[in-house]
C-alpha positions as CSV (number, residue, x, y, z in Angstrom):
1,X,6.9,-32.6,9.6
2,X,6.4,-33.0,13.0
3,X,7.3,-36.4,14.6
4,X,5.6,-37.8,17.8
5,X,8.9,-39.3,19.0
6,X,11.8,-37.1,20.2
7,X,14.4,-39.2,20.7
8,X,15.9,-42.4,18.4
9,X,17.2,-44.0,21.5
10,X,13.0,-44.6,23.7
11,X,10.2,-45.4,22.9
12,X,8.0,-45.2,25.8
13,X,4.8,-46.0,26.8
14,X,2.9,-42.7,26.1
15,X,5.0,-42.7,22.9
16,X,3.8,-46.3,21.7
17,X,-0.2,-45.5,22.7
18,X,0.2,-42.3,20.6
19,X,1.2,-43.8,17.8
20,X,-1.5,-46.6,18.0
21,X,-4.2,-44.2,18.4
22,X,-2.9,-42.4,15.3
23,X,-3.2,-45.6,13.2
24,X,-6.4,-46.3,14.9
25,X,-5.4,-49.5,16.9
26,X,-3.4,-50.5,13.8
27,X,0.0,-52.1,14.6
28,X,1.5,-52.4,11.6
29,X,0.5,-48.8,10.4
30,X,1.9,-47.6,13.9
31,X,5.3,-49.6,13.5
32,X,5.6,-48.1,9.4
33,X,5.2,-44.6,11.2
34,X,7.3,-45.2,13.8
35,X,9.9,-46.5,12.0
36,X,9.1,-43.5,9.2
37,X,10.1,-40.5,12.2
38,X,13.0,-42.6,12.8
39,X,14.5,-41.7,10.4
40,X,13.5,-38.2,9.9
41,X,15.3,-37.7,13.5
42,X,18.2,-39.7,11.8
43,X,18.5,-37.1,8.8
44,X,16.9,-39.3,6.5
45,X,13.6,-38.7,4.1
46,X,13.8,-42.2,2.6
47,X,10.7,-44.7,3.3
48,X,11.6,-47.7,6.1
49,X,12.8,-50.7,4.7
50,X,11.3,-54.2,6.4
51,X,13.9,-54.2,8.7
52,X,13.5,-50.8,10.4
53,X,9.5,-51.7,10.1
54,X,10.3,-54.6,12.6
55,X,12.4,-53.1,14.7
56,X,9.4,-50.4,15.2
57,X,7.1,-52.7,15.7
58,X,9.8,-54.6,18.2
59,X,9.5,-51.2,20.3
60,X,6.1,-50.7,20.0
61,X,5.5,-53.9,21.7
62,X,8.0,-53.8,24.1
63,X,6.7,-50.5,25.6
64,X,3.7,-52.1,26.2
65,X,5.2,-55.3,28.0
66,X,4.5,-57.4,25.1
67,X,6.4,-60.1,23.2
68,X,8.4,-59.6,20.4
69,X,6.8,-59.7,16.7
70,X,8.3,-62.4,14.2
71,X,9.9,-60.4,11.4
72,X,8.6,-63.1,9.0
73,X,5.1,-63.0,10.2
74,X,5.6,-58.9,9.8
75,X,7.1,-59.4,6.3
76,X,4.3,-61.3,5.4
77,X,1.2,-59.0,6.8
78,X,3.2,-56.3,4.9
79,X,3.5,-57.6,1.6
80,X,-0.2,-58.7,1.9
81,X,-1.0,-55.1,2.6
82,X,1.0,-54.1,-0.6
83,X,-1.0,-56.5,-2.7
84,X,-4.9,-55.4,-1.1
């Protein structure tokens, strides 16, 4: 699988607008992605949990200059996903 990331410790700007575009403008679906190839550079197959979600969606915002997301707003938009 081929990650758009290359590194666990950046996230930069053309990093953060690729994986937007690949969700098509979707945040949340770019963070879960993000956070997905994480750990597939870490050595790990397993799904993120909530926490590595936000902390995804922490660097995806914060590549782009914006503010940081409130994990329980994220945890909420996520479970509402789950339930759709």
């Amino acid at each position: 699988m081929t990650t758009i990331i290359e590194s666990l410790e950046t996230v930069s700007l053309e990093d953060a607008l690729a994986y937007l575009d690949t969700a098509e403008g979707d945040e949340l679906m770019a963070a879960f992605s993000l956070a997905r190839d994480r750990n597939l550079l870490d050595g790990s197959d397993k799904e993120p949990d909530e926490a590595e979600v936000h902390h995804a969606l922490f660097l995806l915002r914060r590549a782009r200059g914006l503010t940081a997301p409130s994990f329980d707003l994220m945890r909420v938009q996520l479970r509402q996903r789950v339930a759709a």
